[in-house]
VODO-681170 format. One record per residue: residue number from 1; residue in one letter; z, y, x of N, C-alpha, C, O, CB in turn. Coordinates in pm, 1 decimal, padded with zeros to 6 digits. Atoms other than C-alpha are relative to their C-alpha. Glycine has a CB too. Example, Ala and Ser with C-alpha at 12.3 -4.5 7.8 and 13.67 -1.06 7.14 Angstrom:
! residues 2
ATOM    n  res       n.w       n.v       n.u      ca.w      ca.v      ca.u       c.w       c.v       c.u       o.w       o.v       o.u      cb.w      cb.v      cb.u
ATOM    1    A   00000.0  -00119.0   00089.0   00780.0  -00450.0   01230.0   00000.0   00120.0   00090.0   00066.5   00118.1   00193.6   00124.6   00002.7  -00099.2
ATOM    2    S  -00006.0  -00119.0  -00082.0   00714.0  -00106.0   01367.0   00073.0   00109.0  -00077.0   00089.9   00219.8  -00026.1  -00141.5   00046.2   00041.4
! end
This chain:
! residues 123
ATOM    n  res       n.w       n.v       n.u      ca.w      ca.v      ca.u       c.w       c.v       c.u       o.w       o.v       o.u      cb.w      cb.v      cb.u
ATOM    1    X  -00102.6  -00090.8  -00048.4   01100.1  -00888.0  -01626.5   00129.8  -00023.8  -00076.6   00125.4  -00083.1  -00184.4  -00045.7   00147.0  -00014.0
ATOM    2    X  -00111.8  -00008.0   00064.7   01449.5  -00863.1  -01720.4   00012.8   00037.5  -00157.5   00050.0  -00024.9  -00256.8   00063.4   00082.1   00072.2
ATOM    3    X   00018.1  -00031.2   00177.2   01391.2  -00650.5  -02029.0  -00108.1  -00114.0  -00067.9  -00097.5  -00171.2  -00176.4  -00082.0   00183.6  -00032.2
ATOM    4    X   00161.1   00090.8   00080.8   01089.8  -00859.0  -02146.9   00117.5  -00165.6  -00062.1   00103.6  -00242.9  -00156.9  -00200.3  -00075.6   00205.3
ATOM    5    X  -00050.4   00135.8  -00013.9   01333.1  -01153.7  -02115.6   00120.2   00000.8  -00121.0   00143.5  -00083.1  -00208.1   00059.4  -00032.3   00168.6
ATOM    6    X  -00092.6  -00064.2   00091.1   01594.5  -00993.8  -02305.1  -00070.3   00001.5  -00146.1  -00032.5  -00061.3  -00245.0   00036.8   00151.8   00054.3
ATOM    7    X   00102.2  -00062.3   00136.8   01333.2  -00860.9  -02579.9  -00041.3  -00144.8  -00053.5  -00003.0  -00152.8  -00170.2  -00170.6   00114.8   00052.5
ATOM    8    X   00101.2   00051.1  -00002.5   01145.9  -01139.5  -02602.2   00110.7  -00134.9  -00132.2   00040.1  -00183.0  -00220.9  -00075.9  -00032.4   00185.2
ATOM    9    X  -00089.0   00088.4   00141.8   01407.2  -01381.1  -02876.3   00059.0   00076.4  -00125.3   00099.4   00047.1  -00237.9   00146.3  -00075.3   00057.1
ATOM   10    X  -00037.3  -00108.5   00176.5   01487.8  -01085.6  -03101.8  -00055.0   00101.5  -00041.2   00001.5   00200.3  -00088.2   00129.4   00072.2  -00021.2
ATOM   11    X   00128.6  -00078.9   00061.8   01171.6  -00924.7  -03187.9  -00131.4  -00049.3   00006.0  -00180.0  -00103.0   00105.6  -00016.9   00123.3   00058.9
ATOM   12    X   00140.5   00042.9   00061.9   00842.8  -00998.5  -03349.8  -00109.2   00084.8   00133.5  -00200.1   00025.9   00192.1  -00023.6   00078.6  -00204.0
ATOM   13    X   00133.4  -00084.2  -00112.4   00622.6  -00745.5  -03090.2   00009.6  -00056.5   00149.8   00084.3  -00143.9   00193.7   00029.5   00201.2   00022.1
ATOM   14    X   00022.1   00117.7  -00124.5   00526.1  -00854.5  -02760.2   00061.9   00091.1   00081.2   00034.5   00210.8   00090.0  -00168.0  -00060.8   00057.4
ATOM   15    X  -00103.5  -00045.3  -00040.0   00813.1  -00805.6  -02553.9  -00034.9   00045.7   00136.6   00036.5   00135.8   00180.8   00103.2  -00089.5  -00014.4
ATOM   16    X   00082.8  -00112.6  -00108.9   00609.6  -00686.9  -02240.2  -00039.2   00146.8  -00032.7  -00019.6   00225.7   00059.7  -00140.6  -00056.1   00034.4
ATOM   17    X   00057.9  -00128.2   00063.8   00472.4  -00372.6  -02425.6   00149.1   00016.4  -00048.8   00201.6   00099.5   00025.4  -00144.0  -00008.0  -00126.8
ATOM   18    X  -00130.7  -00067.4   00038.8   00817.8  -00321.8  -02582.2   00102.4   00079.1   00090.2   00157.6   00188.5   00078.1   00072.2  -00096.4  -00050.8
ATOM   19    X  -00032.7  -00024.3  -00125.5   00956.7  -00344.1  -02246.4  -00045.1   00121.1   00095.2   00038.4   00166.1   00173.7  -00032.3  -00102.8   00049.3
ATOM   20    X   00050.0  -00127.1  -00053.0   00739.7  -00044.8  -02102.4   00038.1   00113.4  -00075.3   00067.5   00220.8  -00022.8  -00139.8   00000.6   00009.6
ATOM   21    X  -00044.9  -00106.8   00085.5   00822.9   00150.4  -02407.8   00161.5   00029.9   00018.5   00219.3   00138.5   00019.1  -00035.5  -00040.9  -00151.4
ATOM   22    X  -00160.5  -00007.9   00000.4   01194.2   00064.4  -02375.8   00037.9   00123.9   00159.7   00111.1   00222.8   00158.7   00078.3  -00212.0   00027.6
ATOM   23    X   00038.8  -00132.1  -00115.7   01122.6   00271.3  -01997.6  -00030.2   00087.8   00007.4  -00017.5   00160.1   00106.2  -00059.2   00008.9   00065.2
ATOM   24    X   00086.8  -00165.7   00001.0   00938.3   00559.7  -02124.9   00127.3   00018.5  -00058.8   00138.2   00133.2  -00015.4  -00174.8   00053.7  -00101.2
ATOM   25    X  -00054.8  -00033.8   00071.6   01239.8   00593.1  -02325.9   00106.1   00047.8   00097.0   00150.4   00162.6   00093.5   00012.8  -00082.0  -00098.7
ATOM   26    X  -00096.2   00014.4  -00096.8   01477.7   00542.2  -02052.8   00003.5   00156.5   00083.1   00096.9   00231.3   00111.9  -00042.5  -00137.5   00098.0
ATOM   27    X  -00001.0  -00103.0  -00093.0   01297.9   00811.9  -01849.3   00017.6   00141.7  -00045.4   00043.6   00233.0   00033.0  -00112.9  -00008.3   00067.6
ATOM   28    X  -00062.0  -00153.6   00074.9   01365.0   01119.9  -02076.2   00097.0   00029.6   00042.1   00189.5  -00046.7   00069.6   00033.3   00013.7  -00141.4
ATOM   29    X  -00102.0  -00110.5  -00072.0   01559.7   01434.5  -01942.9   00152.3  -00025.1  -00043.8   00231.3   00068.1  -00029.2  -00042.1   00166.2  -00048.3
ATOM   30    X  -00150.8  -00053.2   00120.7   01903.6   01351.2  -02155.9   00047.6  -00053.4   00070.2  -00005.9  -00113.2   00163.5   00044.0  -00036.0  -00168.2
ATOM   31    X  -00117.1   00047.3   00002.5   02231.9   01259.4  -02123.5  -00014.2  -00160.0  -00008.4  -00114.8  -00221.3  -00044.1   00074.3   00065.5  -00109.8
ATOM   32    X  -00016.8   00160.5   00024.5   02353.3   00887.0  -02117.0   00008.5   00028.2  -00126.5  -00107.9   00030.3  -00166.4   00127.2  -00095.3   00065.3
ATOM   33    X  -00073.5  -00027.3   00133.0   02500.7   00963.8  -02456.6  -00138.7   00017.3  -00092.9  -00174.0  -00076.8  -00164.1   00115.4   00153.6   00004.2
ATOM   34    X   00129.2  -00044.7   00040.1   02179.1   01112.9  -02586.7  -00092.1  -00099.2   00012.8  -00175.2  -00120.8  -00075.5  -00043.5   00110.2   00069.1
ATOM   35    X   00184.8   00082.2  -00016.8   01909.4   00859.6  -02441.0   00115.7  -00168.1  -00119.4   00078.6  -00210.8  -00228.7  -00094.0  -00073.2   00310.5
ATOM   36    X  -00054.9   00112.6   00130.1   02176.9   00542.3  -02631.5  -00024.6   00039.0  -00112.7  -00094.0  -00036.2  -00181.1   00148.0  -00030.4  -00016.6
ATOM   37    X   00073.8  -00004.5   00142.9   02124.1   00712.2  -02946.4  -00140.9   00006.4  -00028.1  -00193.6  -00020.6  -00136.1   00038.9   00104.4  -00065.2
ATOM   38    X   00195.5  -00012.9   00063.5   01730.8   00769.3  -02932.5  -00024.9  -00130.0   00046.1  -00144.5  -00122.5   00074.3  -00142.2   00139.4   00089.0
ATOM   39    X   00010.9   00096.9  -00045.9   01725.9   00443.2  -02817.9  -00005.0  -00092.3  -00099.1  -00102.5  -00156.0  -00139.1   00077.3  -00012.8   00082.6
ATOM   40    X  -00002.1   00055.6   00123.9   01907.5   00291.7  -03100.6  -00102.3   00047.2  -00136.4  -00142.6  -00016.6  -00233.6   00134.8   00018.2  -00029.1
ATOM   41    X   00070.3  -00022.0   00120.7   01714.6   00509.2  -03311.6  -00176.0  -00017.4  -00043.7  -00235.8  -00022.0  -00151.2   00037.4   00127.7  -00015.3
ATOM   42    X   00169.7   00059.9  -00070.4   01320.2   00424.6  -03116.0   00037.8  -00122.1  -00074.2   00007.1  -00121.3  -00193.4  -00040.8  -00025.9   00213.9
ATOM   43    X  -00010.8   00110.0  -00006.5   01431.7   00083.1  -03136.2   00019.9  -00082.0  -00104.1  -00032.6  -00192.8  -00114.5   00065.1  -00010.8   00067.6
ATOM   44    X   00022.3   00079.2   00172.4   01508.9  -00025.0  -03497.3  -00034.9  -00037.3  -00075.9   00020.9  -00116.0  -00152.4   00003.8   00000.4  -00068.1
ATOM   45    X   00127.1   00020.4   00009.3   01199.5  -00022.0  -03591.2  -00025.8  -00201.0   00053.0  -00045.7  -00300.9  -00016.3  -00075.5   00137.8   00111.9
ATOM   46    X   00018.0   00120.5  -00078.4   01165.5  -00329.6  -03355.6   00081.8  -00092.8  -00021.2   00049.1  -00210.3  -00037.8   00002.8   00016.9   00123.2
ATOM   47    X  -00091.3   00106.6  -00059.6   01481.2  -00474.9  -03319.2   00094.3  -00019.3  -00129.1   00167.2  -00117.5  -00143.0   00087.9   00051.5   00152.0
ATOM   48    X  -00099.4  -00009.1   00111.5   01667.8  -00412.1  -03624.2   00159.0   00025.2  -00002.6   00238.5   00117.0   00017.5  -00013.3  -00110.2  -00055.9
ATOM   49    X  -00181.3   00009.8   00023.1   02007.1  -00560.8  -03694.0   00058.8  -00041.6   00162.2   00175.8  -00012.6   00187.5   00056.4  -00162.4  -00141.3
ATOM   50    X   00001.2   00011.9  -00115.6   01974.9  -00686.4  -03303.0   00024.9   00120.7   00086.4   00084.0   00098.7   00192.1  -00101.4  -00054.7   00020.0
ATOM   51    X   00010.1  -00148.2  -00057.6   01939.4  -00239.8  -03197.7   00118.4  -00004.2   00096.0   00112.8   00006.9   00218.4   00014.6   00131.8  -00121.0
ATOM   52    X  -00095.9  -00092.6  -00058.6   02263.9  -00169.7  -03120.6   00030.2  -00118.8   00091.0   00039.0  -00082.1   00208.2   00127.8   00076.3  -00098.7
ATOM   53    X  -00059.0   00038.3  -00095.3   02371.9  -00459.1  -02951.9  -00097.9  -00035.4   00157.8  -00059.8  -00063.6   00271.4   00070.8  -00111.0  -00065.2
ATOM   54    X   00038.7   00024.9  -00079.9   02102.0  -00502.3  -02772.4  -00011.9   00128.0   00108.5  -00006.1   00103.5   00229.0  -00090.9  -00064.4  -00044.0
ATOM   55    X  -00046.6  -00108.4  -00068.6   02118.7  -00118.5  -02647.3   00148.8  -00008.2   00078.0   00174.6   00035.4   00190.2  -00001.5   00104.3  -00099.4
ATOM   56    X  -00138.0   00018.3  -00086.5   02481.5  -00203.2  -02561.5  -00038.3  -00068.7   00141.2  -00030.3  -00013.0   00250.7   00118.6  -00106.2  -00086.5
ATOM   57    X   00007.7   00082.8  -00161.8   02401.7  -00458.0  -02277.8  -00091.9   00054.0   00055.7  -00089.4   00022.9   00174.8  -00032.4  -00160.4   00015.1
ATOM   58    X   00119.5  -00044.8  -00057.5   02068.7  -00261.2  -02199.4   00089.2   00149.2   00085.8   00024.9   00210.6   00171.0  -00143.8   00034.5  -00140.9
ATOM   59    X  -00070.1  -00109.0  -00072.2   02346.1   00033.2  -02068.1   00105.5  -00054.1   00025.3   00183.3   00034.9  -00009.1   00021.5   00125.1  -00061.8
ATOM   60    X  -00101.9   00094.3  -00068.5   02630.4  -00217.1  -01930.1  -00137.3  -00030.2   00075.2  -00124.0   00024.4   00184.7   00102.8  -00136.6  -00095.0
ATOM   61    X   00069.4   00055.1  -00141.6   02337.3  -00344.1  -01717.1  -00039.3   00104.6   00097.1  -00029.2   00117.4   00219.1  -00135.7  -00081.0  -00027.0
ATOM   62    X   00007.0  -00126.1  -00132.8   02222.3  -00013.6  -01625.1   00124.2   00028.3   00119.8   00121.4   00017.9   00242.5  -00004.9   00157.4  -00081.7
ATOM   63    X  -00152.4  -00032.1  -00049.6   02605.2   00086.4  -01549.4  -00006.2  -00064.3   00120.4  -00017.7  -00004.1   00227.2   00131.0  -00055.7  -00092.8
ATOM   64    X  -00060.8   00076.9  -00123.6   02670.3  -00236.3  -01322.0  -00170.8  -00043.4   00085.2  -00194.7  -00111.2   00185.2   00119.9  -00173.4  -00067.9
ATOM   65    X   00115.1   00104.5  -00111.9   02323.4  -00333.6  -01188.7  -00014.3  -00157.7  -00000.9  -00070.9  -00230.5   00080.6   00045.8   00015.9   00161.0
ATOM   66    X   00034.2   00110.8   00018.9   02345.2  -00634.2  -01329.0  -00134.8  -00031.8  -00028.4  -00161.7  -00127.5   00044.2   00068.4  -00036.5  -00076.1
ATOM   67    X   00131.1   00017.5   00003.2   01989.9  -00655.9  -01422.1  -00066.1  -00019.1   00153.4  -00155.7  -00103.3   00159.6  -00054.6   00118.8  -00077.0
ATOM   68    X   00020.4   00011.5  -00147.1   01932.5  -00629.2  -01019.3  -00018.4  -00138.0   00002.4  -00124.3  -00191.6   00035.0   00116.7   00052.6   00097.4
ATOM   69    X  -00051.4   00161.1  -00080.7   02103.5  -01008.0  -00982.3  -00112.9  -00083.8  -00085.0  -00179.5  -00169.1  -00026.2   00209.5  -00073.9  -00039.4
ATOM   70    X   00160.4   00105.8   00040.6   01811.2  -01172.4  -01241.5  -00124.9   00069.9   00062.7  -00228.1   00002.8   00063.4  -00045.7  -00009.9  -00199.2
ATOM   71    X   00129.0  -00051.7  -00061.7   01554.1  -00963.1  -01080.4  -00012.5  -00084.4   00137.2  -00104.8  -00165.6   00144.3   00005.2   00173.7   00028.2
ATOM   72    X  -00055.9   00081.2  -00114.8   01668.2  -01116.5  -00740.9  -00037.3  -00137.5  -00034.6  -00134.4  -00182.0   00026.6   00160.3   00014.5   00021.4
ATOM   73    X  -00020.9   00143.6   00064.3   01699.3  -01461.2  -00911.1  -00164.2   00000.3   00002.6  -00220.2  -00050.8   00099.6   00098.6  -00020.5  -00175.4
ATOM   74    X   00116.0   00033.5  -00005.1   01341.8  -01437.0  -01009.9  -00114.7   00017.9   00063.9  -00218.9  -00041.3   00035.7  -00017.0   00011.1  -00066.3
ATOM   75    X   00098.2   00004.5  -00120.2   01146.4  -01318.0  -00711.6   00035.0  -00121.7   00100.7  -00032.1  -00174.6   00189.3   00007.8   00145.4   00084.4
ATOM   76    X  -00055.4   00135.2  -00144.3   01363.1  -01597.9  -00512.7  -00099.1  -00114.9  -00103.3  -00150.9  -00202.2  -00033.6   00262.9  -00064.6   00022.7
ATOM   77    X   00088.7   00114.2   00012.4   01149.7  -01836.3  -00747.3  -00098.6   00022.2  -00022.2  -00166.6  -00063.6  -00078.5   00019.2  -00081.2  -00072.0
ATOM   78    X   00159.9  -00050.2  -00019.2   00851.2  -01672.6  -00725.8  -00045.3  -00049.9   00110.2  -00146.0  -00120.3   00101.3  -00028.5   00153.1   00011.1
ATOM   79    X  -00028.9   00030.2  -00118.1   00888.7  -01733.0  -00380.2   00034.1  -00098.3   00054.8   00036.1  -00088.8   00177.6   00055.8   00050.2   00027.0
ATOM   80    X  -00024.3   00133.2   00014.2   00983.5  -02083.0  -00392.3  -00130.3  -00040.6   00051.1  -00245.1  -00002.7   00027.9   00041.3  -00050.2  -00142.6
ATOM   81    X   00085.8   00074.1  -00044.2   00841.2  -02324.8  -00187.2  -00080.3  -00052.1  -00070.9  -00060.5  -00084.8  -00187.9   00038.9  -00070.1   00054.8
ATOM   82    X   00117.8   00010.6   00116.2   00482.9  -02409.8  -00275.2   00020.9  -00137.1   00002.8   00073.5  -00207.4   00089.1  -00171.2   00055.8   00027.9
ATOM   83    X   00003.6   00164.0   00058.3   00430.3  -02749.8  -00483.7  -00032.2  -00084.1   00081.1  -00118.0  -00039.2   00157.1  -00090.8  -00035.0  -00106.1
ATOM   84    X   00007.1   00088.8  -00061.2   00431.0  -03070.1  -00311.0  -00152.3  -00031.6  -00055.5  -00203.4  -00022.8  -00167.1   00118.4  -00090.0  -00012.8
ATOM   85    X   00189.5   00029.1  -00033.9   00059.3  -03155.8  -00253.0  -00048.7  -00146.2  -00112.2  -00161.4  -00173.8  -00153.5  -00033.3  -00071.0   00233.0
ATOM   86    X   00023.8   00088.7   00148.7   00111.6  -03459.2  -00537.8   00004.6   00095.0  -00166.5  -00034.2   00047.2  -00273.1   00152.3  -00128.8  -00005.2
ATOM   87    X  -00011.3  -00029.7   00104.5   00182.6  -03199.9  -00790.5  -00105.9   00080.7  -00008.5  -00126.9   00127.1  -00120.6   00111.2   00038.3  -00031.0
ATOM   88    X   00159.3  -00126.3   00019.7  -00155.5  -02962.7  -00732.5  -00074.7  -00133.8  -00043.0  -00060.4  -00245.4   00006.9  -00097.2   00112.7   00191.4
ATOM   89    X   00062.0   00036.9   00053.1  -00392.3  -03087.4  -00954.8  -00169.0  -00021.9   00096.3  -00237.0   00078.3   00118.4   00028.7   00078.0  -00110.6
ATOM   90    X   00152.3  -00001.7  -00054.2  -00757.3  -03237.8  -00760.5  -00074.0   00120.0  -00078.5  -00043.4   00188.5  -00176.0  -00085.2  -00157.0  -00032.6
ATOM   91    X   00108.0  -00028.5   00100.2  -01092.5  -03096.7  -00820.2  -00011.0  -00078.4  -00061.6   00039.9  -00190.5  -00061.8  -00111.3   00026.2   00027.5
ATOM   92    X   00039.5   00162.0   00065.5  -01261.4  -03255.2  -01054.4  -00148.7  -00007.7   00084.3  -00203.6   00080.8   00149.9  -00024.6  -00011.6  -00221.3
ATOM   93    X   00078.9   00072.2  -00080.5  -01542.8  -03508.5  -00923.5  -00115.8   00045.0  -00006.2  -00169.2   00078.1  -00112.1  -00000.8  -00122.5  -00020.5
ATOM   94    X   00178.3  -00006.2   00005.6  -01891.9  -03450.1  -00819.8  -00040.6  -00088.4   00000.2   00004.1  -00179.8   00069.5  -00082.3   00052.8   00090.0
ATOM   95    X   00094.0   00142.1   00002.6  -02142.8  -03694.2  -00909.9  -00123.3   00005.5   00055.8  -00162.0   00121.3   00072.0  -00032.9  -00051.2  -00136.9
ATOM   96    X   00085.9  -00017.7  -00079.7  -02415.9  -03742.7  -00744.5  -00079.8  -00130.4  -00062.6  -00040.7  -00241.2  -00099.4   00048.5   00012.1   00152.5
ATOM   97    X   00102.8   00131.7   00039.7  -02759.8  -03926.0  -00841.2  -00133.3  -00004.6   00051.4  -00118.3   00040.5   00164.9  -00026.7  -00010.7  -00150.0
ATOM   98    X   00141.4   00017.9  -00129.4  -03113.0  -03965.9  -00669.3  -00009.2   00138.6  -00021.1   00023.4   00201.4   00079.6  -00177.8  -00109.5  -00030.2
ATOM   99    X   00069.0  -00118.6  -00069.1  -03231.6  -03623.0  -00738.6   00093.1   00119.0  -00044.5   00059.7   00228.6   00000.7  -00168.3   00022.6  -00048.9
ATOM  100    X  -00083.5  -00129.6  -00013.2  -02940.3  -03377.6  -00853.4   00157.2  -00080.7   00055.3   00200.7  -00194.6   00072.0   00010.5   00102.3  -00180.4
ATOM  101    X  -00159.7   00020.1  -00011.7  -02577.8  -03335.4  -00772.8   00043.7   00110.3  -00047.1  -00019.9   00215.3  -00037.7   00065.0  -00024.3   00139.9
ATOM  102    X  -00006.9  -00080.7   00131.4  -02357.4  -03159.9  -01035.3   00153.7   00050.7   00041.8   00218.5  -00028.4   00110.3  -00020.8  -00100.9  -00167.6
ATOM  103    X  -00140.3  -00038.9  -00010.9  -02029.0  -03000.4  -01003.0   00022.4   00118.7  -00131.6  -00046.5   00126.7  -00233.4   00030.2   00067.1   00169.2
ATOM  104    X  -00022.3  -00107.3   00027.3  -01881.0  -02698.9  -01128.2  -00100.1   00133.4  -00024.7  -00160.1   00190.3   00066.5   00072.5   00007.9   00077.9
ATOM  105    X   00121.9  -00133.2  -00068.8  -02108.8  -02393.1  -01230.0   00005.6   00086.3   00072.9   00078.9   00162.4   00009.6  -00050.3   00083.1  -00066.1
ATOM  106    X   00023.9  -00115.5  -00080.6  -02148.9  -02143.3  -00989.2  -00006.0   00151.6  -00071.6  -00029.6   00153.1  -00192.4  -00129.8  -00029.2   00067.5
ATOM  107    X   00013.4  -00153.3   00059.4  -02155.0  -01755.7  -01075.4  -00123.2  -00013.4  -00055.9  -00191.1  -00101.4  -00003.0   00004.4   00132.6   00107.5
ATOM  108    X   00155.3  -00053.8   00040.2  -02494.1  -01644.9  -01279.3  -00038.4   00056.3   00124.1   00036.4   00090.3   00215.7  -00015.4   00121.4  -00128.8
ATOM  109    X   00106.2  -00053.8  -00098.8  -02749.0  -01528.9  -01061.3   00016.4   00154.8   00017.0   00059.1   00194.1  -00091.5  -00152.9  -00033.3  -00054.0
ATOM  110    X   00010.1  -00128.1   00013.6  -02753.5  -01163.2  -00991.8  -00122.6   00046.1  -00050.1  -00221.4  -00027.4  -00047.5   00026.7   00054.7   00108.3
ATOM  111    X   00101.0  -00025.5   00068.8  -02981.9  -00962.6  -01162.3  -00099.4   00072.1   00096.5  -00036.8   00124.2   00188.8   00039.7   00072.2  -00118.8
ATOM  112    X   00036.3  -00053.6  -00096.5  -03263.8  -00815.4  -00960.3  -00045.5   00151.5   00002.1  -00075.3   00214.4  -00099.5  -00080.5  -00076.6   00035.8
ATOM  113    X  -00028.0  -00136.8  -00040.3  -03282.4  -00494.8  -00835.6  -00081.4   00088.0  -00094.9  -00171.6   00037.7  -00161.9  -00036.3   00026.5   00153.4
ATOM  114    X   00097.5  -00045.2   00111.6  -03426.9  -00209.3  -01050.9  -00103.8   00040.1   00096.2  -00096.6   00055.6   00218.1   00052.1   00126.2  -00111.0
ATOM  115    X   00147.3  -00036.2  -00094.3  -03814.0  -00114.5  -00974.1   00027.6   00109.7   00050.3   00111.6   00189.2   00008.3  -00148.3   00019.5  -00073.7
ATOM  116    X  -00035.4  -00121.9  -00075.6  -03843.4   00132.4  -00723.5  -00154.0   00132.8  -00080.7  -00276.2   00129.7  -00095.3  -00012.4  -00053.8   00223.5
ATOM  117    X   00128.3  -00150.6   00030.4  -04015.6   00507.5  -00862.1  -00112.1  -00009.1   00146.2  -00082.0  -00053.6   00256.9   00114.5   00219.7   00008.9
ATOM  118    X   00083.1  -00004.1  -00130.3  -04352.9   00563.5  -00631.7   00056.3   00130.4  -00004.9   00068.5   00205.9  -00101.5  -00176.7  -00027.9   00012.1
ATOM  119    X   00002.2  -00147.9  -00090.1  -04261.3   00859.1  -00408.9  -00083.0   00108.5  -00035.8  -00200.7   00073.0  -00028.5  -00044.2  -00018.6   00140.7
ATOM  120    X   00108.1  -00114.1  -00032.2  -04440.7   01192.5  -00446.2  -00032.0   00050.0   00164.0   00022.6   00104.6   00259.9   00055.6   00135.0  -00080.6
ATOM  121    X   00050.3  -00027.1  -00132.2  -04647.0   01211.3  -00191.3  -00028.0   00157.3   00053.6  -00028.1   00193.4   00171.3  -00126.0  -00075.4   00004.5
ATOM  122    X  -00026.8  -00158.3  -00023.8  -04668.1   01597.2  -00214.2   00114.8   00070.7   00007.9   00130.3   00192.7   00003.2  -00049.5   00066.3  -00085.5
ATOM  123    X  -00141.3  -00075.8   00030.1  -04340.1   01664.9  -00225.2   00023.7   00033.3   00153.3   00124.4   00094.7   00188.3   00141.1  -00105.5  -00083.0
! end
């Protein structure tokens, strides 16, 4: 995501989880004014000497919606035509010899059913 992308060169924590937190933060009842300072002040912890500026562009993007135009950007290459049929990787080979043939393993077996209780027949 945008934030993750952002987060993710100027902090040690994994900038996905930071990124959800940076949202819970977002979504509190306050003021613009109010949620920038608990923001800077959540965030320091994390981000350090990086806080403030990175709160700055994290409310200039809100403001303009710039965050929109890389969101855009990266579903259009999500969405990108699929790989040319030289760049998908084969299976790999089955071999075959008089009495097996071997591939890939298959799922485990399922386990079998539990025993059935006998009925009361007086019931």
């Amino acid at each position: 995501t945008w934030l993750s992308a952002k987060l993710e060169p100027i902090c040690d924590a994994d900038p996905a989880a930071l990124a959800k937190y940076v949202l819970a933060l977002l979504k509190k009842n306050k003021s613009d004014h109010e949620l920038k300072a608990l923001c800077i002040d959540q965030l320091e912890v994390f981000l350090s000497s990086e806080t403030k500026r990175f709160v700055d562009k994290l409310f200039e993007a809100l403001a303009s919606d710039s965050y929109m135009l890389a969101v855009e950007k990266e579903s259009n290459r999500t969405f990108a035509e699929p790989p040319i049929r030289s760049q998908v990787s084969p299976p790999p080979p089955t071999t075959t010899t008089a009495a097996t043939t071997t591939s890939r393993p298959g799922p485990p077996p399922a386990p079998p059913p539990p025993p059935q209780l006998p009925r009361d027949r007086h019931a």
